[in-house]
GUSE-503369 format. One record per residue: residue in three letters; x, y, z of N, C-alpha, C in turn. Coordinates in pm, whole numbers, plus 32768, in hexadecimal, padded with zeros to 4 digits. Atoms other than C-alpha are relative to their C-alpha. Example, Ala and Ser with C-alpha at 12.3 -4.5 7.8 and 13.67 -1.06 7.14 Angstrom:
2
ALA80597F89800084CE7E3E830C805A80788000 SER7FAE7F897FFA85577F9682CA7FB3806D8049 
end
This chain:
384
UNK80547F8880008000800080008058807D8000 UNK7FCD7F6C8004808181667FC27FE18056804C UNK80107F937F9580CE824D80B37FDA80897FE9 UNK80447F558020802F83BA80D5806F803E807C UNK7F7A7FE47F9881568455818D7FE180C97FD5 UNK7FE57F547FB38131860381F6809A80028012 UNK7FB97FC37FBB827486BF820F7FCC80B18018 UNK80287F637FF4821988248298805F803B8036 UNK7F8A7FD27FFA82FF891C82997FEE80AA8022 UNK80157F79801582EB8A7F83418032807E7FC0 UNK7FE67FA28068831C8BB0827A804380658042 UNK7FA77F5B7F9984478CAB82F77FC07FC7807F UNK803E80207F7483EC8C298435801A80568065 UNK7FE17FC17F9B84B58CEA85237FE580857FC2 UNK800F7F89805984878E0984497F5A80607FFC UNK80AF7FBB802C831D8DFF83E97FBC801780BB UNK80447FDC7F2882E98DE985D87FFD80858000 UNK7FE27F8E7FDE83A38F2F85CE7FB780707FA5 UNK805F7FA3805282C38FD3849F7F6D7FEE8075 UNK809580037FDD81888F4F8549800C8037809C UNK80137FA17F7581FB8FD886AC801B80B4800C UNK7FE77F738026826F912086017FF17FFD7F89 UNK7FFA8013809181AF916D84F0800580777F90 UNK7F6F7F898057829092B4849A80357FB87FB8 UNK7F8480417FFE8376918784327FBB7FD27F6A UNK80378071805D823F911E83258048805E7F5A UNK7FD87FEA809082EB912C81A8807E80498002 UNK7F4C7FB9801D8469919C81F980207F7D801B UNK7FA480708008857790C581E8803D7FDA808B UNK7FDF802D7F7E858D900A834E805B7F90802C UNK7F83806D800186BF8F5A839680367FDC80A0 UNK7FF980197F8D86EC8EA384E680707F998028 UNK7FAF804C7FFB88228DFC854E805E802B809C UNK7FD07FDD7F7A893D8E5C8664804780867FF7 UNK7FE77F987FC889C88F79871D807280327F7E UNK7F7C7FC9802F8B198FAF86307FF87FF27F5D UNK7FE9803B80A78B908FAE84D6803F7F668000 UNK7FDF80767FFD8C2E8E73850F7FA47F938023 UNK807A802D7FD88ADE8DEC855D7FCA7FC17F5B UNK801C802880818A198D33845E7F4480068009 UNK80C67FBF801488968D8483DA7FD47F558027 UNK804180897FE787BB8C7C846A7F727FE57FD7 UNK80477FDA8069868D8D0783977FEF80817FAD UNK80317F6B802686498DEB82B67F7E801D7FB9 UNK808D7FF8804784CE8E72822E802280347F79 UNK800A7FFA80A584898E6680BE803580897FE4 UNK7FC27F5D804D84CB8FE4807E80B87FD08036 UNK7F467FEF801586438FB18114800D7F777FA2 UNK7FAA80538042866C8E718041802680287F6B UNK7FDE7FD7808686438F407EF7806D80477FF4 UNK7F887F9D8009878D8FDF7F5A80517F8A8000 UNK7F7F805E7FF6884B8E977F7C800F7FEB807F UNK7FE480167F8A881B8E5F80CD7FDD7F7C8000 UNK8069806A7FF287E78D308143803C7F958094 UNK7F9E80307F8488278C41828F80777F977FEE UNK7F42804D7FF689768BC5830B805B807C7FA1 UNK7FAA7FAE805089FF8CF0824C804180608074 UNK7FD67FB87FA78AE18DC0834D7FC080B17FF9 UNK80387F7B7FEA8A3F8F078398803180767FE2 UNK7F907F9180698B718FFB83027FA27FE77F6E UNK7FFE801A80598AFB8F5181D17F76803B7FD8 UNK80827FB78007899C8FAC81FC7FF0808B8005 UNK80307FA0801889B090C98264806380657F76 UNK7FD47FCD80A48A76913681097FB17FC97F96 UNK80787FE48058899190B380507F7C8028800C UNK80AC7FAA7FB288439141810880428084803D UNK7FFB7FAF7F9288D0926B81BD7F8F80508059 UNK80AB7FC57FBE876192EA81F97FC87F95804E UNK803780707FBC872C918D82AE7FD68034804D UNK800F7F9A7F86868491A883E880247F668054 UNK7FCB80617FDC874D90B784B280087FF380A1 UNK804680097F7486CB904685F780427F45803D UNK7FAE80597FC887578F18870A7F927FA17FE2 UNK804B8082800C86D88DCA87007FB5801180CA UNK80557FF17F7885A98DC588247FBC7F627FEB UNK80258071802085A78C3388367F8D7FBE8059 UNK807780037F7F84B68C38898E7F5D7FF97F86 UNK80697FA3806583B98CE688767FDB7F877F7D UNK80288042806A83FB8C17876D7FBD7F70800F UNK7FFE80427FDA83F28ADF88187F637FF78040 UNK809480047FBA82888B3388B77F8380097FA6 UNK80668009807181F68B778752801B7F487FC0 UNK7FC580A2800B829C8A0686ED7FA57FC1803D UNK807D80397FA681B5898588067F4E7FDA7FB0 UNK80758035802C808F89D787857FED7FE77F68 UNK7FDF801F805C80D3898D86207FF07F627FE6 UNK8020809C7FF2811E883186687F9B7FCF8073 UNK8067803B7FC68005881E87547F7B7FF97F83 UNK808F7FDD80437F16888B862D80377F827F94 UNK7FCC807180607FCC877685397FBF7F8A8062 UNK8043808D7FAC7F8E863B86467F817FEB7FF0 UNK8082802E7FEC7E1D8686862C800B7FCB7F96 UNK8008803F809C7E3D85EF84B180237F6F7FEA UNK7FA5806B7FDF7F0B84D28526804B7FBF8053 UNK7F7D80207FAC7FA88404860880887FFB7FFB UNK7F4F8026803180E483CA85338025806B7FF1 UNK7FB67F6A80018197852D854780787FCD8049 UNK7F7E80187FFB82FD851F853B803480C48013 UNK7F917F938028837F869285A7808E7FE27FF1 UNK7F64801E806684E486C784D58063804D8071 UNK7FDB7FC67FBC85228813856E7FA180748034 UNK807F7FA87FD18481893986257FAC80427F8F UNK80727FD9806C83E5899184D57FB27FB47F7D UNK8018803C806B83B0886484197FCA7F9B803B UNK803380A57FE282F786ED84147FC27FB87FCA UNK803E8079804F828D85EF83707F967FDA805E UNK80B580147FD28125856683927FCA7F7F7FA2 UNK80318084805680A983EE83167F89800C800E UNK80A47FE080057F58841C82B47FC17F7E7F8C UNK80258096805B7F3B82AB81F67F8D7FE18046 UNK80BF80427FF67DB2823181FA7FAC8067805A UNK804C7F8E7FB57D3A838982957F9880397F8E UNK806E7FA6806E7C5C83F781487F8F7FE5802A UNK80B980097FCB7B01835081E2801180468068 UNK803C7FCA7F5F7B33840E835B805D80867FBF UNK7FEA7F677FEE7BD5856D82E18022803E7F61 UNK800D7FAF806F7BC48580815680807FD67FC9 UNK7F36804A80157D0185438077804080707FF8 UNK7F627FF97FEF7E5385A280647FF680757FF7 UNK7FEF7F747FED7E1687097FDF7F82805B805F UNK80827FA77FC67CDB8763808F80777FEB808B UNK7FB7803B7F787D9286E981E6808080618012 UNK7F8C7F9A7FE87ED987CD81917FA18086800C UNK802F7F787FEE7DF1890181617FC2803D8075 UNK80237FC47F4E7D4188D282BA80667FF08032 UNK7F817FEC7FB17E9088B4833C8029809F7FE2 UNK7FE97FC0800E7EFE89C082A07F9F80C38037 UNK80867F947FCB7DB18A8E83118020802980B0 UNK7FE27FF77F8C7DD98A3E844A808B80448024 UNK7F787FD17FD97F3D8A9F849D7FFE80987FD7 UNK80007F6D801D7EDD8C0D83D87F90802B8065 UNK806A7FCA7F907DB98C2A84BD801F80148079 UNK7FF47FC77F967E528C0085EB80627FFF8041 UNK7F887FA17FCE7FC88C8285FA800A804C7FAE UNK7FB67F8D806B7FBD8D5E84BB80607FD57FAA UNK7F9B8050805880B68C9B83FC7FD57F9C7FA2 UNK8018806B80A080CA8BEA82BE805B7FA08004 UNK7F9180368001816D8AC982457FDF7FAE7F7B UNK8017805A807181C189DE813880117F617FF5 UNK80168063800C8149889680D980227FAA7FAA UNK7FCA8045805281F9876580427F707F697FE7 UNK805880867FFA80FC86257FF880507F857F95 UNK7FC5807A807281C484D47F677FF27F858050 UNK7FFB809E7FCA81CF83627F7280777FFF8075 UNK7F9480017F7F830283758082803F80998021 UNK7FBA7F547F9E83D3848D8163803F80747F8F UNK7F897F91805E84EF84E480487F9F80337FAA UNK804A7FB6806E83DB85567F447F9880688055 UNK80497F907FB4830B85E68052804D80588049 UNK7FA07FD17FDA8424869280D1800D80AC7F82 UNK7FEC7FBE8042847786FA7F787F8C80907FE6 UNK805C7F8A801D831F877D7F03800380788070 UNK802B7F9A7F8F83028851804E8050808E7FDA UNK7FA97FA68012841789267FA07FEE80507F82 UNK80117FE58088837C895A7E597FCC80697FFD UNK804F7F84801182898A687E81800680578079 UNK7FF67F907F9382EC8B367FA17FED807C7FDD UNK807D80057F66824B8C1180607FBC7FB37FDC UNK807E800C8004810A8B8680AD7FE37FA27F89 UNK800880588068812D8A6C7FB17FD67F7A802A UNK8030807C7FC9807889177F7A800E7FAE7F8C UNK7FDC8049806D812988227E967FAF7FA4800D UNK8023806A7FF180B086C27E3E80477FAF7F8C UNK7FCB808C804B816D85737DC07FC27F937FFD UNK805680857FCE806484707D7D80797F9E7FD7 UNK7FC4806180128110830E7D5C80577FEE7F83 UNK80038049806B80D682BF7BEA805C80CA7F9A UNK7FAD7F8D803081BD843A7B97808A802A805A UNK7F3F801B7FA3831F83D27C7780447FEF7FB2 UNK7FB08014807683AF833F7B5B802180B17FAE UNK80067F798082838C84847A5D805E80608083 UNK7FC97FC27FB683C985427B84808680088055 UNK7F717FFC7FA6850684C87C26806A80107F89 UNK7FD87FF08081858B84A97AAC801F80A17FF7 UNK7FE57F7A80218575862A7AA2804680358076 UNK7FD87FE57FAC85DE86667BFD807B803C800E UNK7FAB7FEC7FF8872687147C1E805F800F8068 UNK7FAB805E7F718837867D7D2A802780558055 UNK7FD57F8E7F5B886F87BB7DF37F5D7FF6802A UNK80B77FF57F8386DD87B47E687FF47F88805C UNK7FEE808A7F65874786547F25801F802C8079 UNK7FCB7FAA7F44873786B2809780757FA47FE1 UNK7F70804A7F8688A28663812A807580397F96 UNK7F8A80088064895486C07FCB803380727FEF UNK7FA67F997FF78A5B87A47FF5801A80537F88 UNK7FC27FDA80A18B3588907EF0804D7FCD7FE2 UNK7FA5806C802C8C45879D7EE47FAD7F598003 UNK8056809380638B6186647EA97F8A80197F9C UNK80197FF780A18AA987207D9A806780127FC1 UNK7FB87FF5806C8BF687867CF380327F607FFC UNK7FCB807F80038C6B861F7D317F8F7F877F9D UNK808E805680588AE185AB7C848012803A7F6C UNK7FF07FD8808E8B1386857B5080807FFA7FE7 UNK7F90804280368C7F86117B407FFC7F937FB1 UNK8055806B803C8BD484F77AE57FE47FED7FAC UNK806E7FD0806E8AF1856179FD7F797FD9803E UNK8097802B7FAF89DC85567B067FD78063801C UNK80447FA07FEE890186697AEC7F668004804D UNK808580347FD2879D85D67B3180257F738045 UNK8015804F7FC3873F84FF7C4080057F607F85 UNK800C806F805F86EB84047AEE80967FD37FFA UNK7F5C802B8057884B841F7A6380397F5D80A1 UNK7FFC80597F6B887C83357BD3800B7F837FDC UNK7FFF807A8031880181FD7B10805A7FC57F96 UNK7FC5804B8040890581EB7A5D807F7FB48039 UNK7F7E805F7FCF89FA81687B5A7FB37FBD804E UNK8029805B7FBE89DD803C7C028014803A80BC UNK7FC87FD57F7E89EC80597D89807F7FF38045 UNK7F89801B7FD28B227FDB7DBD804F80877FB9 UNK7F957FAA80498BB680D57CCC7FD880A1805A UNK80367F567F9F8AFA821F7D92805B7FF48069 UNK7FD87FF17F6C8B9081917ED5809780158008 UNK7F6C7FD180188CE081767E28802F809C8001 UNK800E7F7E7FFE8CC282C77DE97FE38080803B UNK803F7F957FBE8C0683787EF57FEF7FAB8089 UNK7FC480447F708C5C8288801B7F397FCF800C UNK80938015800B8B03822880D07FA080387FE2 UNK804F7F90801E8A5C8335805E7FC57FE97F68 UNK8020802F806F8A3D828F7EFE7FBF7F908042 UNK8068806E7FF68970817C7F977F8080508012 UNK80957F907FD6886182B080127FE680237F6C UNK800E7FB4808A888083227EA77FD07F967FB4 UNK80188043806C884481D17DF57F8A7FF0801C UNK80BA80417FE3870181927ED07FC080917FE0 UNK80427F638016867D830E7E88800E7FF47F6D UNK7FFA7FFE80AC86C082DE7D217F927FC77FC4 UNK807A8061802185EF81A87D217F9C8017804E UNK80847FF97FB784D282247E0480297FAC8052 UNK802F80477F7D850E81577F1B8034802E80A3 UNK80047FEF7F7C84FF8215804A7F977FCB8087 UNK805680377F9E8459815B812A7FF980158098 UNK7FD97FB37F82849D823B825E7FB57FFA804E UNK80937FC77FD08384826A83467FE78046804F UNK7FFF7F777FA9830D836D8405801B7FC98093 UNK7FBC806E7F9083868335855E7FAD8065806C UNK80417F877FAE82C683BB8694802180348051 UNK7FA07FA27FAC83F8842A876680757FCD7F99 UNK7F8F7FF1802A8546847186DD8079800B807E UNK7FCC801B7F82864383DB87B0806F80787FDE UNK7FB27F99802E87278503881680917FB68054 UNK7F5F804B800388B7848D87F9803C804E8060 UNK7F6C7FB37FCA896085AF88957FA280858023 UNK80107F567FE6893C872E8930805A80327FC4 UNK7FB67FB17FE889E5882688D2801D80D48020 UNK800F7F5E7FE68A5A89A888F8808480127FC2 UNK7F557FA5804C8B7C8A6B880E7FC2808C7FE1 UNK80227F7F80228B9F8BCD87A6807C801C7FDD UNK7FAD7FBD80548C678C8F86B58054807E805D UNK7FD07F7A7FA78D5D8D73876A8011807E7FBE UNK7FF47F69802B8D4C8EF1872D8080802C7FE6 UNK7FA4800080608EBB8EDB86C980527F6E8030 UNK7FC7807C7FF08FB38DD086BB805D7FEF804A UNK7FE77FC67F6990638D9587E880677F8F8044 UNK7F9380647FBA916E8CA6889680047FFE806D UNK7FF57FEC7F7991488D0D89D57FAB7F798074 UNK802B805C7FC591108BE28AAB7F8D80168086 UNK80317F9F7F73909C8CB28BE27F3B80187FBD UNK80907FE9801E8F478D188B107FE17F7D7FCD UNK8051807080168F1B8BF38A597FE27F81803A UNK8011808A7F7F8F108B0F8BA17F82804E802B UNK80A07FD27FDB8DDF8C148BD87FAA7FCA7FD6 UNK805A800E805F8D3D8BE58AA67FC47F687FF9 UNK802180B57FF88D728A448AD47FA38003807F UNK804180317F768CE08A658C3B7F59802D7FE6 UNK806C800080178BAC8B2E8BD47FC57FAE7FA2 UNK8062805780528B4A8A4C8AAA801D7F94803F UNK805380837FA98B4889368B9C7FB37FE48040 UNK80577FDD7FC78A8A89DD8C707F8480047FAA UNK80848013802A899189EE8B667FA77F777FD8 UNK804C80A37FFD89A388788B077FC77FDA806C UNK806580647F8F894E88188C497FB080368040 UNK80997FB98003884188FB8C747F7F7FBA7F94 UNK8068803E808D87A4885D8B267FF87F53804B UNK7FF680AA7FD2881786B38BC47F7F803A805D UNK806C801E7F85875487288CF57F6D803A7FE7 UNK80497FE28029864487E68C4A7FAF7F927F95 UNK80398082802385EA86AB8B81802F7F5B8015 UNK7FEB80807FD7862785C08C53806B7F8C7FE5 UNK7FA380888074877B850A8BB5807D80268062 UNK7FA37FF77FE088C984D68C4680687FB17F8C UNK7FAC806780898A1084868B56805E7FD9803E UNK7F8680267FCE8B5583D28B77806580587FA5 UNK7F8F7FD6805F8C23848C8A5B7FF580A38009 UNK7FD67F8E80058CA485C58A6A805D80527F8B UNK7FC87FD680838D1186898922801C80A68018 UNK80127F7680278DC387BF88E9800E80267F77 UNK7FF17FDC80908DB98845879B803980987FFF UNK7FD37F7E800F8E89896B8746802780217F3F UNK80257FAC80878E758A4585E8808E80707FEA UNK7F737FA87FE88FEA8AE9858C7FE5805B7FA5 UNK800D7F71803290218C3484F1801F7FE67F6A UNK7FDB801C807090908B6B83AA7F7D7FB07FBA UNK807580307FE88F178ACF83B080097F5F8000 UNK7FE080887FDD8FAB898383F07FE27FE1808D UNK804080207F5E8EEF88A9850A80637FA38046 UNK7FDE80967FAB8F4887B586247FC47FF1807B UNK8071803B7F6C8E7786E08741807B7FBF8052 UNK7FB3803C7FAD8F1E866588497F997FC28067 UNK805E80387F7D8E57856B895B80277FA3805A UNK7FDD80567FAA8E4884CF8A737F8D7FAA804F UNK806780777FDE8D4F839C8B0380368010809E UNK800880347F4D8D2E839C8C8F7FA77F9F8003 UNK804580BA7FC88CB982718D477F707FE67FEF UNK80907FF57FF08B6B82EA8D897FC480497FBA UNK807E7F8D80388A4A83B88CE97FE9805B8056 UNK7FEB7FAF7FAE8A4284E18D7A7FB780957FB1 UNK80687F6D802B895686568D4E8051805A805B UNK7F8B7F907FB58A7B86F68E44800A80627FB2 UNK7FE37FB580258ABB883D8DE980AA800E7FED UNK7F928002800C8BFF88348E78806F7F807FC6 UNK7FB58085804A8C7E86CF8E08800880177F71 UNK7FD47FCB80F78C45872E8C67805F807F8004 UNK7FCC7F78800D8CAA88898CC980B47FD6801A UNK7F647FF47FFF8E0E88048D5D80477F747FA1 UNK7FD3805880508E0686D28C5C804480537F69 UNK7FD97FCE80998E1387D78B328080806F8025 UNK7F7D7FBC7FE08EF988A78BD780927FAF8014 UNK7F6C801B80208FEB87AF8C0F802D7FDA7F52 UNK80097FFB808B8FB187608AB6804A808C7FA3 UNK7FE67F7C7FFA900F88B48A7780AD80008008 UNK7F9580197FE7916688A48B0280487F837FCC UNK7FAC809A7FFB91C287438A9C808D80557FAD UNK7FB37FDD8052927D87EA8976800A80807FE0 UNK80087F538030931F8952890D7FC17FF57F93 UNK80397FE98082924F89F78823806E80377F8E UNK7FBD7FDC8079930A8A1686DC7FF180B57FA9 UNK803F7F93804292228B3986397FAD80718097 UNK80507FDC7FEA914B8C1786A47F517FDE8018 UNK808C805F7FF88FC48BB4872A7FB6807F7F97 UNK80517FFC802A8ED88C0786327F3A7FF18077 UNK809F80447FB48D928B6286E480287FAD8075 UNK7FC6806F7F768DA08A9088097F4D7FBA8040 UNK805C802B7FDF8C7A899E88887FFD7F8D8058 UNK7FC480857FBB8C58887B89557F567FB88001 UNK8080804A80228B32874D892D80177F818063 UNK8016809F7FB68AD0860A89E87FC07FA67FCE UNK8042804780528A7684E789577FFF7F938060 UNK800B809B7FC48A26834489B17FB9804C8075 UNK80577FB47FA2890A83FB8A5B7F937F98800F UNK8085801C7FB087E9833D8B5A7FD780288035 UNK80667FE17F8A86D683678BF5803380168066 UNK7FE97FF77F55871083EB8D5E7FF17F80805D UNK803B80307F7B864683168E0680267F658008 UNK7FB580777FFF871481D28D7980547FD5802E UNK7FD27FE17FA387E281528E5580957FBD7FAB UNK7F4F80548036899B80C78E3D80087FFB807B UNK7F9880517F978A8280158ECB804E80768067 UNK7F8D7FBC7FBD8B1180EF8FFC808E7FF08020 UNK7F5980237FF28C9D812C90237FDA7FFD808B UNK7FE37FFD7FAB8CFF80C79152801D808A803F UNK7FAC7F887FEE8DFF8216916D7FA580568007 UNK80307FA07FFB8CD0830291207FE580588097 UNK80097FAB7F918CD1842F91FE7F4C8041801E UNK80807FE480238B408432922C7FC380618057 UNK7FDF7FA67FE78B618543931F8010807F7FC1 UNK7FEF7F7380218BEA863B92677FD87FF67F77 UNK806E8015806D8B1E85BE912D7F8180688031 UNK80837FB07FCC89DE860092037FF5808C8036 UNK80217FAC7FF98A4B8745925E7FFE807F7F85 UNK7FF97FE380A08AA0878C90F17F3780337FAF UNK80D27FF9803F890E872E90937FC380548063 UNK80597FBC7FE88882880D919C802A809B7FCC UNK7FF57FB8802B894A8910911D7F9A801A7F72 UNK8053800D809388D288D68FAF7F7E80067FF1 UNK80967FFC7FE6876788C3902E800480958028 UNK7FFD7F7B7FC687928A0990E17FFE80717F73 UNK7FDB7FB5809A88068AB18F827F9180057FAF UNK806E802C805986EC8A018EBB7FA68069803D UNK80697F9F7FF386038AA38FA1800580807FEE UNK7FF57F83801B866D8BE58F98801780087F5B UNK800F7FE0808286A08BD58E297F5E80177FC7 UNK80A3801F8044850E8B518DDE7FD480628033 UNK80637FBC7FC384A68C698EE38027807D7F9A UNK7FB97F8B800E85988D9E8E66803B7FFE7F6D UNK7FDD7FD6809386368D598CFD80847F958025 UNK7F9580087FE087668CAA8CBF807D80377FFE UNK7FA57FA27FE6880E8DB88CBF802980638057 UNK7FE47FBD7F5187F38E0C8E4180767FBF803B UNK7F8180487FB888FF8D198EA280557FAF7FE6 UNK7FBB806180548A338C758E4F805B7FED8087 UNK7FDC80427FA78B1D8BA58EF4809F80578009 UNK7F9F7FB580268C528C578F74807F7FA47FE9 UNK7F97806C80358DA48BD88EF280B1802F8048 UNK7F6C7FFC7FC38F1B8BF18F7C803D802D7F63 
end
């Protein structure tokens, strides 16, 4: 049987909150990203994209090509509370809702045409709904699986409502052209039209073994997308791998003294997020970003799972020190991963100091609260 698979996709999302909460902001070019030029756009609304704006683009860059932008911080409390009801107004359609990210999700709506109408009537009360009651638009993908409903969702933006029935995949993936594949970079399209692979079609002409020769595992995703067979399915939690927290520094910097700051506060924020949804990790990652834009992770696995503030905070710091820095820091971040549930239990070390653990967690509770009451930007932890 053929699947009826929804991707919905919001429009300028962070962009179109800040028009609809200021609507001075309605029909200029609204560009929302971070504090610096070294910062990068994290949306921008249709009027700034006709200048070449567009996200992940560093904010110098934007603002030379928009200089009339009107360029405002990311307010993720805000965004995050319209997200809510968004995907509360999607669930009524379906049990199977897969959110992607805070502005996107897939929606399996297979054998729903006798209890709510088909495929396009069903996107338009979606789409009704969500303009009725946050003010926002969005656009609609409808295909036999995710990657085509994915795709369409991109076709007619704003406020757009594609459709891929079954028996028009063929024609259609044939014309398709290999940069509209989510995941595909600018060096694995120049590496596809090195080829002579322009359209998704051109695909069938290598075998799978020969893609994978070529494009590592990533030619096995390409031979089954060529041939239609994504057989993905919508999933109704998305297990989350890792936290993290980085940021672009306002210049580039060697100084060990600040950037043992910068490591301690973005740990402080991971484990604000572990204990805010409930997860503790064992791995500890720092990732640092050099002034030559060359990366490197460095990690470390403790015994236990752990939402400590101070245990990630002095895991990434020693991390930090293991080795002189060569360059200059660019970015600097730190993440946790091989993340469980809290409330699962391990093997205790003997050696653990559960003492000065437990006075660790009432600290960290103490913080939490005053963060949920006051902001989290009433209190931080002080540092030596």
């Amino acid at each position: 049987m053929s699947r009826t698979i929804l991707h919905i996709d919001m429009d300028a999302f962070f962009a179109a909150i800040e028009v609809l909460d200021d609507s001075s902001l309605k029909g200029k070019p609204v560009i929302v990203g971070g504090s610096t030029n070294r910062s990068v756009v994290s949306t921008a609304s249709y009027e700034a994209r006709r200048f070449g704006v567009h996200s992940a683009m560093p904010i110098f860059k934007a603002k030379e090509k928009c200089p009339q932008g009107i360029f405002l911080l990311v307010n993720m409390d805000r965004y995050k509370e319209v997200s809510k009801k968004v995907m509360d107004i999607v669930k009524d359609f379906s049990p199977l809702v897969e959110p992607v990210s805070i502005d996107e999700a897939y929606l399996d709506i297979t054998g729903s045409e006798n209890l709510l109408g088909s495929p396009e009537e069903i996107a338009r009360h979606i789409k009704e709904r969500i303009g009725k009651e946050t003010g926002l638009t969005c656009s609609i993908g409808i295909a036999p699986n995710k990657f085509l409903a994915k795709v369409a969702s991109d076709m007619n933006k704003p406020d757009g409502l594609t459709i891929i029935s079954a028996d028009e995949v063929d024609t259609f993936l044939s014309r398709l052209p290999v940069e509209k594949i989510p995941g595909v970079g600018k060096r694995t399209v120049e590496g596809l039209r090195h080829n002579g692979i322009k359209k998704v079609g051109d695909l069938k002409r290598f075998s799978k073994e020969q893609l994978i020769r070529r494009f590592g595992r990533f030619g096995s995703r390409l031979h089954e997308l060529a041939n239609d067979r994504d057989d993905s399915e919508v999933a109704l939690e998305r297990e989350i791998k890792s936290l993290s927290s980085e940021g672009t520094l306002e210049s580039d910097t060697g100084d060990l003294a600040y950037l043992k700051r910068l490591v301690a506060s973005h740990a402080d924020k991971v484990a604000w997020r572990l204990r805010r949804e409930g997860l503790k990790g064992r791995t500890v990652t720092l990732k640092i970003k050099f002034d030559d834009f060359s990366e490197m992770s460095k990690s470390r696995t403790i015994d236990y799972p752990t939402d400590s503030t101070k245990i990630i905070s002095d895991s990434a710091i020693e991390l930090l020190f293991n080795d002189p820095l060569k360059r200059k820091v660019r970015l600097i971040g730190v993440a946790v991963s091989k993340l469980k549930e809290s409330g699962e239990g391990y093997q205790m070390d003997l050696f653990e100091d559960w003492h000065a653990q437990e006075k660790e967690r009432r600290v960290d509770e103490t913080m939490d609260e005053i963060k949920m009451r006051f902001g989290k930007r009433m209190i931080k932890k002080g540092r030596g």
